[in-house]
C-alpha positions in Angstrom: -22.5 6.0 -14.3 -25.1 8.3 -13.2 -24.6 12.3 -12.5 -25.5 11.1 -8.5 -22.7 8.8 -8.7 -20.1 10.5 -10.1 -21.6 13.3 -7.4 -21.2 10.3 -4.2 -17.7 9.0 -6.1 -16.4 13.0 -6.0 -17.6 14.0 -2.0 -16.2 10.4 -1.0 -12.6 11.5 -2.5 -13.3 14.9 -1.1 -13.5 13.2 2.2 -10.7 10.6 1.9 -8.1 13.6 0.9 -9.2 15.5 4.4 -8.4 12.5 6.2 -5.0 12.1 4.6 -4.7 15.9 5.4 -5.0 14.9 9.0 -3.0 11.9 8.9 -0.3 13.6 7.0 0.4 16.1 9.9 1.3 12.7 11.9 3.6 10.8 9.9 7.5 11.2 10.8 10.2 9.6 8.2 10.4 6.8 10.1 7.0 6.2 8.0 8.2 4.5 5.4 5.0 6.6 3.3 6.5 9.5 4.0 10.6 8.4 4.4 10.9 7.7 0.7 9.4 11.2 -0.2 11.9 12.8 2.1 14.9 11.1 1.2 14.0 11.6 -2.8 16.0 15.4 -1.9 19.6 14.5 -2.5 20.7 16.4 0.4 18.4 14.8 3.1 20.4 11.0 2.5 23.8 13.3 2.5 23.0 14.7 5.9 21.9 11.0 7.2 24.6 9.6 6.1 26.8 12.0 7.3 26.0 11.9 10.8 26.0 8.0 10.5 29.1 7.6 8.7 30.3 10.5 11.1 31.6 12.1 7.9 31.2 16.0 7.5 32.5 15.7 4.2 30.9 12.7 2.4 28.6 13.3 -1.0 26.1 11.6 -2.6 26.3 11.5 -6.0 23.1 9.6 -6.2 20.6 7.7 -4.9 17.8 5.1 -5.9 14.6 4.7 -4.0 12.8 2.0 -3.3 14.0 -0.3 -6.2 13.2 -4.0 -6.8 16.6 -5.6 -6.6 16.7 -9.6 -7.8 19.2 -13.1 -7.2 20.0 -15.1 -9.4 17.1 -17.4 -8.5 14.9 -14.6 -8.9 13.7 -13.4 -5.5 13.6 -9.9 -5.3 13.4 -6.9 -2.0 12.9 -3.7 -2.3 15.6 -1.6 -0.6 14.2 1.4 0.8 16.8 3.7 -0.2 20.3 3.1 -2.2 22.9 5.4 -2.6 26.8 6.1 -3.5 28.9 8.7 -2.6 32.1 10.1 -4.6 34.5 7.8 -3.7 32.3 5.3 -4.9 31.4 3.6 -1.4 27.6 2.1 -1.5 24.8 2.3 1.3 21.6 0.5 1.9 19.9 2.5 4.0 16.4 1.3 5.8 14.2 2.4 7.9 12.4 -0.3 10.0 9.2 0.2 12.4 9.1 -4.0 12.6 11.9 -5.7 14.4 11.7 -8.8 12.2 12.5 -7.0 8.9 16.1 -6.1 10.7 17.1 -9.6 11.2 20.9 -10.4 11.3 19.7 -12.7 8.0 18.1 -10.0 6.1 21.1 -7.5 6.4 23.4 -10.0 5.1 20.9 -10.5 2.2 20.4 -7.2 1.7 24.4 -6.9 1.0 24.5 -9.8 -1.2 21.5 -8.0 -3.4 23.8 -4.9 -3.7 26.9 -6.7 -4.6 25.0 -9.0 -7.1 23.9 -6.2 -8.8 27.0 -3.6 -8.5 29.1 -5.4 -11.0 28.4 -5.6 -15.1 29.8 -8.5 -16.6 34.0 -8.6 -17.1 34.4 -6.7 -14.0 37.0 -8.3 -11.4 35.4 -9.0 -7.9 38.4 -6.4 -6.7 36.0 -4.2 -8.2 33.2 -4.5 -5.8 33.0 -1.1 -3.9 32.9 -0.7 -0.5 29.5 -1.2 1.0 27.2 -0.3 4.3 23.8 -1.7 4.7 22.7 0.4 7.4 18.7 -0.2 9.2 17.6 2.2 11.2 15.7 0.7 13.9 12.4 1.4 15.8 13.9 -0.4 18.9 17.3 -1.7 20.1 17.1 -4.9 17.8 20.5 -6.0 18.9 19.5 -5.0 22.7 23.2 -3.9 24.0 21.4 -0.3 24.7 24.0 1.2 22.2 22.8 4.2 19.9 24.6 2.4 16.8 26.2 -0.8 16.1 29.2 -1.5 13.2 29.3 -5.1 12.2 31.7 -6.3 10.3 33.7 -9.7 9.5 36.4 -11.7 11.3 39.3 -13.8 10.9 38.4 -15.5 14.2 42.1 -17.3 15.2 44.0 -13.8 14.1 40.9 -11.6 15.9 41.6 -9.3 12.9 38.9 -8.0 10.5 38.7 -10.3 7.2 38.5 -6.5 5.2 36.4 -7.8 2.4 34.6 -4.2 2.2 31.0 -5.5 3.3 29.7 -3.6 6.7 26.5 -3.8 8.6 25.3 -1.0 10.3 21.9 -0.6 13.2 21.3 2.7 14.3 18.7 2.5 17.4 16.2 5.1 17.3 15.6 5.1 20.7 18.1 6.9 21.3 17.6 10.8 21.3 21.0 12.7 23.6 22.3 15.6 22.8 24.9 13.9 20.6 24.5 14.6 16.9 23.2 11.2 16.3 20.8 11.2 19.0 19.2 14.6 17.6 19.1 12.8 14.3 17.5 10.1 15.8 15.0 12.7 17.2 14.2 14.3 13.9 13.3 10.8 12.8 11.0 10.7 15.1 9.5 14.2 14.7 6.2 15.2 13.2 6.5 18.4 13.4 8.9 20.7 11.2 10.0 23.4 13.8 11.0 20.9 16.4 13.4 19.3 14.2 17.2 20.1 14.8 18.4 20.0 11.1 17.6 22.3 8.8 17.9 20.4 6.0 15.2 17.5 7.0 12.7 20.3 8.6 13.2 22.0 5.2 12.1 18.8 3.5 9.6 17.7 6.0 7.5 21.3 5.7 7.7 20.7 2.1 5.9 18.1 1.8 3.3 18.6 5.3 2.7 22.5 4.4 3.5 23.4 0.9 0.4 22.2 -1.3 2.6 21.1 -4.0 3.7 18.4 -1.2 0.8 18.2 0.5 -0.9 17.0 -2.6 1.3 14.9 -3.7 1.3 12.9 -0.3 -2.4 12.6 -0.7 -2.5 11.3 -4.2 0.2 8.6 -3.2 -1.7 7.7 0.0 -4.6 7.2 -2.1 -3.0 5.1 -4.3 -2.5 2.7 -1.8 -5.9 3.0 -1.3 -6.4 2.0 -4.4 -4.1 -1.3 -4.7 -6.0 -2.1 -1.5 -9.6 -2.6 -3.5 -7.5 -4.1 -6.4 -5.8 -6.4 -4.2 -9.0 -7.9 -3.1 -10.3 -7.7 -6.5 -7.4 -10.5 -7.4 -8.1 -12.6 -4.6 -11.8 -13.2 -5.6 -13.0 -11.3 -2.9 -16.2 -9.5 -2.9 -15.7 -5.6 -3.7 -17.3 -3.6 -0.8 -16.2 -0.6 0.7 -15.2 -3.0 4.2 -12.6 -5.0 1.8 -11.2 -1.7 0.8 -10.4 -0.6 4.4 -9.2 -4.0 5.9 -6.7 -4.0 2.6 -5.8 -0.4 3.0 -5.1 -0.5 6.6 -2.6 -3.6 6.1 -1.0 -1.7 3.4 -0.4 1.6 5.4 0.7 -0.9 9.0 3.1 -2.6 6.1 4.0 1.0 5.2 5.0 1.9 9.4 1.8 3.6 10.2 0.1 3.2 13.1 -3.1 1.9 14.1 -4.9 4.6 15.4 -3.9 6.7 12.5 -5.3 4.2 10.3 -8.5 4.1 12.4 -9.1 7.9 12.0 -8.3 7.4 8.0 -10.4 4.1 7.8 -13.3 5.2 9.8 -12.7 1.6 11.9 -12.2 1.0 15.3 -8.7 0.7 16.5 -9.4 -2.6 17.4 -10.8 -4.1 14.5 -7.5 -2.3 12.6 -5.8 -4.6 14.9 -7.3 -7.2 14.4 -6.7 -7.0 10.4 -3.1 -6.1 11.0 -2.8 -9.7 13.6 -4.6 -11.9 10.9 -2.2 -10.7 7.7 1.1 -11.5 9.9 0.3 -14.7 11.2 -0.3 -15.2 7.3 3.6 -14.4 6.5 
């Protein structure tokens, strides 16, 4: 490689990290990009959860994110966040811009995925600990117009709950009163640090959008994904250009809840041909 080209390679990185700069100031943690940084602070899950669970005095003793959780046939999802407080209850918390990925369907397979992979082999099924799968929505998926919905199991003939310790939870974002929840919901939705409510997620959220520790590392991960975007069409057979590398990027950062002007502004492409990608990769799935 030539001095010229490492000189091109280092201005064109230059000016990809300015453009996450900008993008950065955008994303709220209903970005799933930016969610998982935020809930990697212990206390940022604990307050969620809290105001959820509407339990001042729940703790989390720890928390997993984004793992690769497998049946017994193999198939695997990646649950956005996993955590388990000190009474041992366990929570699936996720965060989902796409109505689709907050099926009924997927919720209960998101609950069997936890359960198959809470117990270690010679523990009684009595052992299973309480659990909540719990999706944040961008919309009211279950359209009731409630702020948040507890699902749980029946005995239909007794109308009693069959108490087997497995709960679904949807939280509609949507919703933004002055009730704790709805300010929650806000800060969800907030991109900017001092017109959050909590102090613990604006804390967070300034951490990673004005400290330059964060602020790095938010670039560095977004260019990762642009990255696996020119690799991706690298294993497809594709021809490496610098147009590949944008259409793959922008379906990786619409997979990841951003939107598609953002992407636009990062990918230097116009909103509609973003769209356009983003349309021809769903009707794929």
């Amino acid at each position: 490689m030539t001095k010229d080209n490492v000189i091109t390679q280092d201005k064109e990185l230059e000016e990809r990290y300015e453009r996450y700069r900008g993008i950065l100031k955008e994303l709220t943690i209903m970005s799933d990009i930016f969610m998982r940084n935020v809930l990697k602070k212990r206390e940022c899950i604990e307050y969620i959860l809290q105001v959820i669970m509407n339990k001042k005095d729940l703790r989390v003793t720890d928390q997993i994110i984004q793992k690769d959780y497998k049946n017994l046939q193999g198939r695997s999802a990646i649950l956005d966040c996993v955590a388990r407080d000190s009474v041992g209850r366990q929570y699936n918390v996720e965060i989902q811009q796409d109505n689709e990925g907050a099926s009924p369907k997927r919720a209960r397979y998101h609950s069997g995925l936890m359960d198959m992979n809470t117990l270690n082999q010679g523990q009684d099924f009595d052992e299973l600990p309480e659990s909540y799968v719990i999706f944040i929505t961008r919309d009211d998926v279950l359209g009731y117009k409630l702020p948040i919905y507890h699902i749980v199991r029946k005995i239909v003939e007794a109308d009693e709950n069959f108490a087997d310790g497995s709960n679904i939870i949807y939280v509609n974002s949507r919703n933004r009163d002055e009730t704790e929840l709805g300010r929650l919901m806000h800060d969800l939705r907030c991109s900017r640090a001092e017109e959050m409510y909590n102090r613990i997620l604006a804390e967070r959220v300034h951490e990673l959008k004005e400290a330059q520790e964060g602020v790095d590392h938010m670039c560095r991960e977004m260019e990762q994904l642009y990255n696996d975007g020119i690799e991706m069409g690298e294993k497809r057979g594709e021809k490496r250009g610098e147009l590949k590398a944008k259409k793959e990027m922008a379906v990786s950062l619409a997979a990841e809840g951003m939107k598609a002007e953002q992407i636009a502004r990062l990918t230097k492409v116009s909103v509609g041909e973003v769209q356009k990608w983003i349309n021809e990769r769903l009707s794929l799935v």
